[in-house]
N, C-alpha and C positions, 0 to 999 in steps of 0.2 A: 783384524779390526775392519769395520766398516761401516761406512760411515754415511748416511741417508737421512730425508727430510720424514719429517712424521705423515705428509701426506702419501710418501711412496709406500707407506703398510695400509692403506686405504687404494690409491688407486693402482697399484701393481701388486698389488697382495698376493696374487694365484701366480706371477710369476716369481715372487722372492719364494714360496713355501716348494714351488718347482727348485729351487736350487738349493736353498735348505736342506730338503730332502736328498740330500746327492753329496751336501759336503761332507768330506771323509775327514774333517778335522774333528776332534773330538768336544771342543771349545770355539767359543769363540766372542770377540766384545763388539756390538751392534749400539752405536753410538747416533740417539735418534736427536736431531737437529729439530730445531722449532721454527714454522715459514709464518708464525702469525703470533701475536702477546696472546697468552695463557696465564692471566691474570685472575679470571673470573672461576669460582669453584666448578662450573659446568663447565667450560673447557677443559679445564685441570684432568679433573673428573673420568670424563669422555676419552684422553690418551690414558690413563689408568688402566681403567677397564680392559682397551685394546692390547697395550702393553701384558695386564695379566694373562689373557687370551696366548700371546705369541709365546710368552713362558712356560704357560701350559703346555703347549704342543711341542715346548723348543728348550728344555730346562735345561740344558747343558748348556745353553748359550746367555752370554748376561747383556740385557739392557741395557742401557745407560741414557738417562735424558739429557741433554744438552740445549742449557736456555739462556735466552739472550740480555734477561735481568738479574740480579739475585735475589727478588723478591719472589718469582718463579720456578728458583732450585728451591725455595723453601717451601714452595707450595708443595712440588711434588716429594719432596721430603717428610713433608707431613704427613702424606698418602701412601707413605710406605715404599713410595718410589725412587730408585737411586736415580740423582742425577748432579749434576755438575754448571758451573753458572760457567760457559764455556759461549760466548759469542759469534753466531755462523759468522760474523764478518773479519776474526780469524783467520777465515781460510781464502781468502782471495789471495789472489799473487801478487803480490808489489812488483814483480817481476814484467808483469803484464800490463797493470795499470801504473805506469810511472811517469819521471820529466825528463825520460831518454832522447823523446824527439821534442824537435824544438819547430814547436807549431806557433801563424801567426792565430794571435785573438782576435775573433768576429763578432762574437756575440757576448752581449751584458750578461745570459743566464742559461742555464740550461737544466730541465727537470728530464729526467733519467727515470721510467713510469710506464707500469702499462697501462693500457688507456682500460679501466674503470672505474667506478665514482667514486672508489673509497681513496684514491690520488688526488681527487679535488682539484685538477688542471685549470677549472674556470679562475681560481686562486690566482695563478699567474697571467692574467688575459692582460694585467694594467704594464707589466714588463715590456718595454717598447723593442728590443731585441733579444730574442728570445731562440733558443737550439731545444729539439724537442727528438728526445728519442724514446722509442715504445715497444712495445710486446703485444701484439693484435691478436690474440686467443681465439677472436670467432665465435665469442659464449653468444647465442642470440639474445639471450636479456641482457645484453649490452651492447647491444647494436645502436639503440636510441642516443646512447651518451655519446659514445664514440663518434657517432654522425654529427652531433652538437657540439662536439669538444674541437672536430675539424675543421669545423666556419665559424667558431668562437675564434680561434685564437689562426687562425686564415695568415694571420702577419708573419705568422714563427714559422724557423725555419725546419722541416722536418727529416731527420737524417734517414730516416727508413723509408721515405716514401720519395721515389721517383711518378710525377703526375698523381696518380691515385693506386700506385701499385703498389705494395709494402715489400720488401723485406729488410728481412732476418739480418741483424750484423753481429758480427765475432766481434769478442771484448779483444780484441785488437781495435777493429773499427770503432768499436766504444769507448776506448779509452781517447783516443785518437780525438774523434769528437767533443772530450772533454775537454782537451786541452787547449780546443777551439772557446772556448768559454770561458767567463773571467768566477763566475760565481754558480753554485751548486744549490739548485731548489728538492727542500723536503716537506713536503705540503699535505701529507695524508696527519689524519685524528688519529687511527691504530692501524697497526699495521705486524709485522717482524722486526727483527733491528733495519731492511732497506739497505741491502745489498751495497746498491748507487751512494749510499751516503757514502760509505768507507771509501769507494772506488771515486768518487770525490774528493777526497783528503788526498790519497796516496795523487792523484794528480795533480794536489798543491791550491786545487781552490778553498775560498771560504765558502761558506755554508751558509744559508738562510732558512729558518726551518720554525712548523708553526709548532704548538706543543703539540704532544702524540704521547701514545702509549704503544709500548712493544717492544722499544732497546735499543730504537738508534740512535739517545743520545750518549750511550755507553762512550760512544767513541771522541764526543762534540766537547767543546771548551770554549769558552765565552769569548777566548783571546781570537777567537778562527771562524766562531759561532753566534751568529743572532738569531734570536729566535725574537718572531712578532707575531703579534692578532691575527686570527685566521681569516686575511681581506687583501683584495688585489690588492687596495691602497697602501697597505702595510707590507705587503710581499715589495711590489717594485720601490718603496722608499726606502727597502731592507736592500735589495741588491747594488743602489748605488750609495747605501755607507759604506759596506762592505768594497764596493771601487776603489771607493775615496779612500779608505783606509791602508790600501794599496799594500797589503800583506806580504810578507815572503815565500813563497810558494816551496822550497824547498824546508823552511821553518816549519810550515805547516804539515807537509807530508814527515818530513822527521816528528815531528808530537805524533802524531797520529800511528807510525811504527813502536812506537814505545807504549803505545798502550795495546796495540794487537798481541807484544809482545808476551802480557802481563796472561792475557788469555791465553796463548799457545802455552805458554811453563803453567797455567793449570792444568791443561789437559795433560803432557806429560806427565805432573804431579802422578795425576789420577791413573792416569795406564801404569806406570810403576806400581801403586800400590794393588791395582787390580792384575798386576803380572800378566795383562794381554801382551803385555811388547816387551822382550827381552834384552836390554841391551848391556851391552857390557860395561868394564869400569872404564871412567876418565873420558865418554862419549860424549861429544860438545854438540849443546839442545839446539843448536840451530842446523846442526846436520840430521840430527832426527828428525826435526821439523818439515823438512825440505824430503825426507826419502817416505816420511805419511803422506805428505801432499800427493808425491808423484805415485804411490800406490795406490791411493785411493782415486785419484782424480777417476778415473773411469768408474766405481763403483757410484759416484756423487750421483750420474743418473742411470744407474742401473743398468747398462747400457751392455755392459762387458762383463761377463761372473766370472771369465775362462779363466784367469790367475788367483779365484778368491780363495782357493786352498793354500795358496802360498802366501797369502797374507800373515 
């Protein structure tokens, strides 16, 4: 099994069909995640087409889509396409983003985003303390925002950026950061389900989030979750209900594992009945759980093929 985002057959294509061509397994199940809502028949559409493309050249190997709504498995189910309403936010580790440490709170809020417009950061400018973590990609038609989003919101605090220097932090550092936070912003229109939401929940904050399309409210519940008008003014009156409300943060993160749950035991559903993974009788799903994760984690970015035969 293996398990990759739908843009890794677009932008690493010439190196998956290098290892494809090489694997000596006779079968195998290629389970394609979705990084954006696939709601509109032209998206849908557009993974179809590529999808029958890699069948053609690869028929021993089966497909599988995996999408973040169930409005979405129907789509491509309509299309002739197997897929599965299976949540990439599933697969984060609880492990990694938890309330193992015991961090003090600094800041009222924190939106978890990389810096381009479809994030909508101006949204949070009226938040008076604010933690800002990012993923600087370097796209040049998006240098302009970026430049404006950094003397917009000047006051917030930015975890990635020492002076004007960026880096990179491991979801250690991120989690970490969160827990620096009392409240979790979700402020893009569409997007994917937003990774940061889940990793939000598992580290016990509430959530403030405008409406969207794409799936991250899969995971949200009104008891944890406000969602407001897409406007500073309703973003920062949204972060300090959410204060006041003074939630439980372990209550939170426990709702929020119980519905990851509900995703993981579909995806095993589905590998049983497609006999990718064999396991034996009376095998307890949270330890299959935990031996996918660990196998796959390096195929996630394609980074490592060397044990994909023994997947």
């Amino acid at each position: 099994m293996v398990y990759l985002r739908e843009f890794h057959l677009r932008n690493q294509s010439n190196e998956i069909h290098k290892h494809l061509k090489s694997l000596r397994r006779s079968s195998a199940t290629f389970l394609v995640s979705l990084s954006w809502s696939h709601h509109s028949e032209s998206v849908v559409l557009r993974l179809v087409r590529e999808l029958r493309e890699w069948r053609e050249k690869y028929p021993h190997f089966n497909w599988v889509v995996l999408t973040n709504t169930k409005e979405e498995a129907l789509n491509f189910q309509q299309q002739g396409q197997a897929s599965e309403w299976v949540h990439h936010n599933a697969f984060v580790d609880p492990t990694v983003f938890s309330l193992q440490s015991k961090v003090k709170k600094k800041w009222d809020a924190v939106y978890n985003a990389a810096l381009s417009p479809y994030k909508r950061h101006e949204l949070a400018r009226e938040v008076k303390s604010l933690g800002l973590i990012t993923y600087d990609f370097g796209l040049v038609n998006e240098r302009e925002y970026r430049e404006n989003i950094r003397k917009d919101l000047i006051r917030a605090h930015w975890f990635n950026y020492v002076g004007k220097a960026y880096r990179y932090l491991s979801e250690e550092e991120v989690s970490r950061a969160h827990l620096q936070c009392r409240v979790g912003l979700c402020l893009s229109a569409e997007e994917g389900g937003m990774m940061a939401s889940i990793q939000y929940l598992l580290a016990g904050l509430p959530v403030v989030t405008t409406p969207s399309m794409g799936g991250r409210d899969v995971f949200f519940d009104p008891d944890y979750v406000l969602t407001v008008e897409a406007s500073p003014e309703a973003v920062a009156s949204g972060v300090q209900e959410m204060i006041r409300r003074n939630l439980d943060s372990e209550w939170i993160r426990q709702r929020s594992l119980e519905k990851m749950k509900v995703h993981q035991k579909r995806l095993l559903n589905m590998l049983r009945r497609l006999s990718a993974v064999e396991y034996g009788e009376g095998v307890d799903d949270e330890q299959i759980w935990v031996n996918l994760l660990e196998r796959n984690r390096r195929v996630w970015t394609l980074g490592d093929w060397s044990d994909l035969n023994g997947v």
